[in-house]
VEXGUVO-926286 format. One record per residue (C-alpha): residue in one letter; chain; z, x, y. Coordinates in pm, whole numbers. Layout:
! VEXGUVO-926286
a,A,Z,X,Y
...
END
This chain:
! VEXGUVO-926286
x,A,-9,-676,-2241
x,A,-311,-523,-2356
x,A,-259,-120,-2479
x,A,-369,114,-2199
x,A,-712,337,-2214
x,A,-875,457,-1894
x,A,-1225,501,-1956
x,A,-1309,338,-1660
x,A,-1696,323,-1655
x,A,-1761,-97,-1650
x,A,-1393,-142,-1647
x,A,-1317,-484,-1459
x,A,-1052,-414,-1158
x,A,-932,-653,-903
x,A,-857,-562,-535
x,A,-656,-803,-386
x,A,-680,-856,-80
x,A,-1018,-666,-49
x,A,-1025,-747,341
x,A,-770,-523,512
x,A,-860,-157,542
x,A,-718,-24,239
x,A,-904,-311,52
x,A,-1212,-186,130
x,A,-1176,139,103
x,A,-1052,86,-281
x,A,-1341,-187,-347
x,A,-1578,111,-167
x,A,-1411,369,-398
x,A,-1385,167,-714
x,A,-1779,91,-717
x,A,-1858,483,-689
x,A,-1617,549,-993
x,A,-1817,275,-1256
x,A,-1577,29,-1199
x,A,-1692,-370,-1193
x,A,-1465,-520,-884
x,A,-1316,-843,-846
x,A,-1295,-833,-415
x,A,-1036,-1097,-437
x,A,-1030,-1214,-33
x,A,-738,-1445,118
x,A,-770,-1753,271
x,A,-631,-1647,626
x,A,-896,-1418,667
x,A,-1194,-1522,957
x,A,-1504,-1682,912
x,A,-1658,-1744,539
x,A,-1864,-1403,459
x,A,-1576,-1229,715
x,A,-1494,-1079,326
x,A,-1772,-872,302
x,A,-1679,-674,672
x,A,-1703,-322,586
x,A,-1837,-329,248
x,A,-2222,-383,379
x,A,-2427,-129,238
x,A,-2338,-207,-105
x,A,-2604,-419,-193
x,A,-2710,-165,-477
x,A,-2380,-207,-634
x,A,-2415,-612,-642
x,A,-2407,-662,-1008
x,A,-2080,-470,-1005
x,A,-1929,-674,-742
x,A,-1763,-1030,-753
x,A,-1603,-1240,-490
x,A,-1297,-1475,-471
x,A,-1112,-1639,-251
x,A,-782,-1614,-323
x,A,-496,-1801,-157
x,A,-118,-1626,-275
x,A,-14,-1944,-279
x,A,-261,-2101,-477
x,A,-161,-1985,-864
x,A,-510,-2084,-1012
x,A,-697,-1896,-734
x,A,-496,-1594,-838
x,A,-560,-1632,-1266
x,A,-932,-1703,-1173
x,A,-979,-1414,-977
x,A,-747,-1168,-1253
x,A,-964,-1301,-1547
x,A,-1115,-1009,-1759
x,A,-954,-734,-1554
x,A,-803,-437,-1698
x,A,-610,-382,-1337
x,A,-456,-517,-1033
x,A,-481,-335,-696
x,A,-241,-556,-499
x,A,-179,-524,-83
x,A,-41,-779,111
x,A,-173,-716,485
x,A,-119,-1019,702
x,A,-374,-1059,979
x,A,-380,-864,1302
x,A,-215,-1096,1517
x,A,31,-1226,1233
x,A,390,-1116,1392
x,A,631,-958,1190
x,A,957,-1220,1163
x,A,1218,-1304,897
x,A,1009,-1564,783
x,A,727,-1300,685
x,A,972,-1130,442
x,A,973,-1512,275
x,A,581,-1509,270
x,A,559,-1179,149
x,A,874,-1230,-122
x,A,663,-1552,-297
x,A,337,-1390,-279
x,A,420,-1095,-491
x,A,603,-1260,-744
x,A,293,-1539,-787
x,A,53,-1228,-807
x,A,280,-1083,-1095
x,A,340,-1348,-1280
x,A,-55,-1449,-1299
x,A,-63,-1060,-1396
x,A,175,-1143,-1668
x,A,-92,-1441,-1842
x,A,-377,-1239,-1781
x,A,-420,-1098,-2162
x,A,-670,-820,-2031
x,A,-428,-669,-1809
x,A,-307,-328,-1817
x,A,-186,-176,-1526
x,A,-95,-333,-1196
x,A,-83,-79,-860
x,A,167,-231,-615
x,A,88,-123,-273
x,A,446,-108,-121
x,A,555,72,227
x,A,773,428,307
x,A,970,175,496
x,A,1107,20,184
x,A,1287,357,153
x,A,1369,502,460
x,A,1642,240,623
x,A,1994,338,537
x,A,2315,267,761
x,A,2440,629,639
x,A,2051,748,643
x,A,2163,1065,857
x,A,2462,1149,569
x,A,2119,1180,292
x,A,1939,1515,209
x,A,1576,1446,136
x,A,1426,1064,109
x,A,1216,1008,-227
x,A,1065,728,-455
x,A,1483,675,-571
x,A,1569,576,-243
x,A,1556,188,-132
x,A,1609,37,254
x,A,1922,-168,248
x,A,1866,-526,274
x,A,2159,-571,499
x,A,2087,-321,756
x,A,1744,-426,853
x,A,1845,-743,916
x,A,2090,-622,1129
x,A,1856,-419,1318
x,A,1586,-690,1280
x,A,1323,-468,1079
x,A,1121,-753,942
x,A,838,-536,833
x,A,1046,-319,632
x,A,1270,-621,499
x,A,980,-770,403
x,A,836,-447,194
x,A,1172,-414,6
x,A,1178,-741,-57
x,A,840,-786,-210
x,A,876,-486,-442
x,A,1218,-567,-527
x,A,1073,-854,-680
x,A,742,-714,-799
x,A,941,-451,-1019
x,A,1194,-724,-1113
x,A,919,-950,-1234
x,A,725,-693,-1413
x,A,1023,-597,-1608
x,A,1088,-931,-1693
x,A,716,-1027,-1793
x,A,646,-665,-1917
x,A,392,-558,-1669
x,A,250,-241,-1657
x,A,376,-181,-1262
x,A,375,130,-1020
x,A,403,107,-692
x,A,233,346,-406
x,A,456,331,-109
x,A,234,418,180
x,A,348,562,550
x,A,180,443,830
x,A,-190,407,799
x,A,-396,559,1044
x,A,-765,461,1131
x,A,-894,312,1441
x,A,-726,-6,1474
x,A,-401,118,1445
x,A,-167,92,1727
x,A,157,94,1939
x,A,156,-315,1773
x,A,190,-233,1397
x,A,536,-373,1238
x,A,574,-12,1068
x,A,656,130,1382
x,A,989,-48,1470
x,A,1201,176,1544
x,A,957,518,1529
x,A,1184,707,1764
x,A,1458,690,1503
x,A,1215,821,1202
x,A,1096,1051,1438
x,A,1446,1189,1480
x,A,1537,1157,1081
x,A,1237,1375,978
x,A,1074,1044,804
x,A,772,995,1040
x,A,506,1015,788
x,A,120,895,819
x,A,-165,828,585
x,A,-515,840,599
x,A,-621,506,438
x,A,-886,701,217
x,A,-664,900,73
x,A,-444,631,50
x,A,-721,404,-166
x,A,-771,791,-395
x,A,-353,787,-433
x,A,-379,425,-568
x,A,-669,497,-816
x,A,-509,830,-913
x,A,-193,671,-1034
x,A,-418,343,-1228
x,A,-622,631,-1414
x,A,-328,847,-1466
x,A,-148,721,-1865
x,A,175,875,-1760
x,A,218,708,-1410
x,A,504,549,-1365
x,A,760,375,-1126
x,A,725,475,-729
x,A,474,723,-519
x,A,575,804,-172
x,A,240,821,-57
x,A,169,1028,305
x,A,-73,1341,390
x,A,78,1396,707
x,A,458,1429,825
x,A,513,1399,1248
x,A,793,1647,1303
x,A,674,1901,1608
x,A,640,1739,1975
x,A,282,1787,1963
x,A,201,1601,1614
x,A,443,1305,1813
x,A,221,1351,2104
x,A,-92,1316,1928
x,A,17,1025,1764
x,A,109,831,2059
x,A,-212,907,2187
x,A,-437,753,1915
x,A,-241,465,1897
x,A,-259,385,2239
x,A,-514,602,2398
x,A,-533,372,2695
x,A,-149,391,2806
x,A,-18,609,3066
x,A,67,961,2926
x,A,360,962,2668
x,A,675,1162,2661
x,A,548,1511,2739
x,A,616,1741,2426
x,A,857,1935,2536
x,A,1099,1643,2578
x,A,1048,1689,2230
x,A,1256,1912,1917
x,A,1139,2043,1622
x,A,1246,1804,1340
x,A,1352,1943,986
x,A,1081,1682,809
x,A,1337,1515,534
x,A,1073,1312,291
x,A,897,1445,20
x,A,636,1306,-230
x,A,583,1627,-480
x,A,582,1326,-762
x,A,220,1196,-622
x,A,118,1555,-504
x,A,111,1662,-893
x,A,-97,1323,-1001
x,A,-322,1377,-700
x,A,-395,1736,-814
x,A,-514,1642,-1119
x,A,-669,1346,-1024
x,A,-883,1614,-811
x,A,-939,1824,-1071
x,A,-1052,1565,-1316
x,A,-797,1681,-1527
x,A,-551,1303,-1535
x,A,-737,1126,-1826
x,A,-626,1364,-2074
x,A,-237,1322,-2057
END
């Protein structure tokens, strides 16, 4: 792998997949920092141009923006699209209607581990971002037994098949093998493991929130805005001494009314949910002070110098 430096004015980057809603808020994000941006799209996304939704508006940054379609299944797709990049930002977001199922932990499982190991013959490379899920973390038969949940702790494999979490088998899965892989190859790997991410199509349907009334209850609840999501993933490319895991959330639900609120944007059309004072006061038991002190000096412009 090629030695890390993080000047990152007309540094090549690939996003990948640069369709869902944290792809193009890091392709969006990317272009204002000086980056040039491989928008690397999948091939179960809509009609051809159905890449560029949400990133119209950049026609000014043109010349610093390339498109592929990518398939994760396609190896040569993924090596094209990789070529001359100095990083990886890689999501996995199936499509809207895509349910969650055992066989998506498969899909997901293969995907990562083709991504990484085109990462690994990509001679330019230099750091690969991993976006991964709080859900990877969180599911534990003796979760109640833990103090505080952090980037050490992994879901066990076991349990959520036994309580048929797909979405967060799937997630552990995938960076299992991501991080097993990029030891192996010697990739440059961290991972940003995201809560739920919260914009306007997010609702009562997303996989993450099997089983919500139980992280409600364990103090894990967590949210994230997908912008500052796409800042926490650039923060920990630019940053030389990232490493490993980020627990990545800017919001924890644990008073009635944060649990109210919630229910309400993510199905503002439903009858009323459970009033709030149905509701405790939950000790919140997740923290992610190891991205809070990267994100701080990402903001003060201060992370290049380590």
């Amino acid at each position: 792998m090629a030695p890390v430096s993080f000047h990152h004015n007309l540094k090549t980057v690939c996003v990948m997949d640069a369709s869902g809603r944290l792809g193009v808020s890091l392709v969006q994000r990317l272009l204002q920092r000086g980056y040039i941006v491989h928008a690397a799209t999948y091939n179960h996304v809509g009609a051809p141009g159905g890449e560029l939704h949400g990133l119209k508006g950049l026609s000014c940054e043109k010349e610093r923006l390339k498109l592929f379609r990518t398939d994760p299944f396609d190896y040569q797709s993924l090596v094209d699209a990789m070529k001359g990049c100095a990083g990886l930002f890689y999501t996995f977001e199936p499509p809207q209607d895509q349910n969650y199922d055992e066989f998506m932990a498969e899909v997901e499982v293969r995907a990562a581990h083709n991504v990484l190991e085109a990462c690994a013959q990509t001679e330019s490379m230099e750091r690969v971002v991993f976006t991964s899920s709080v859900a990877a973390v969180i599911w534990k038969e003796n979760r109640k037994l833990d103090t505080d949940f952090d980037e050490r702790d992994w879901s066990e494999l076991n349990f959520c098949r036994k309580l048929k979490l797909w979405h967060a088998l799937a997630k552990t899965l995938a960076e299992k093998t991501a991080w097993a892989l990029a030891m192996d190859r010697g990739v440059d790997m961290a991972s940003v493991n995201a809560g739920l991410v919260v914009g306007p199509d997010t609702s009562l349907a997303s996989p993450y929130l099997k089983g919500a009334p139980e992280m409600y209850e364990d103090g894990v609840l967590v949210t994230v805005d997908v912008n500052f999501l796409a800042d926490a993933h650039i923060a920990v490319f630019e940053t030389p001494s990232a490493y490993g895991r980020y627990l990545c959330f800017n919001r924890a639900v644990c008073r009635p009314e944060d649990a109210v609120k919630l229910a309400r944007m993510l199905s503002p059309s439903s009858p009323c949910p459970l009033p709030s004072d149905e509701l405790r006061v939950i000790q919140q038991r997740i923290q992610n002070k190891k991205l809070s002190k990267v994100m701080v000096e990402f903001a003060a412009g201060t992370h290049l110098d380590g």
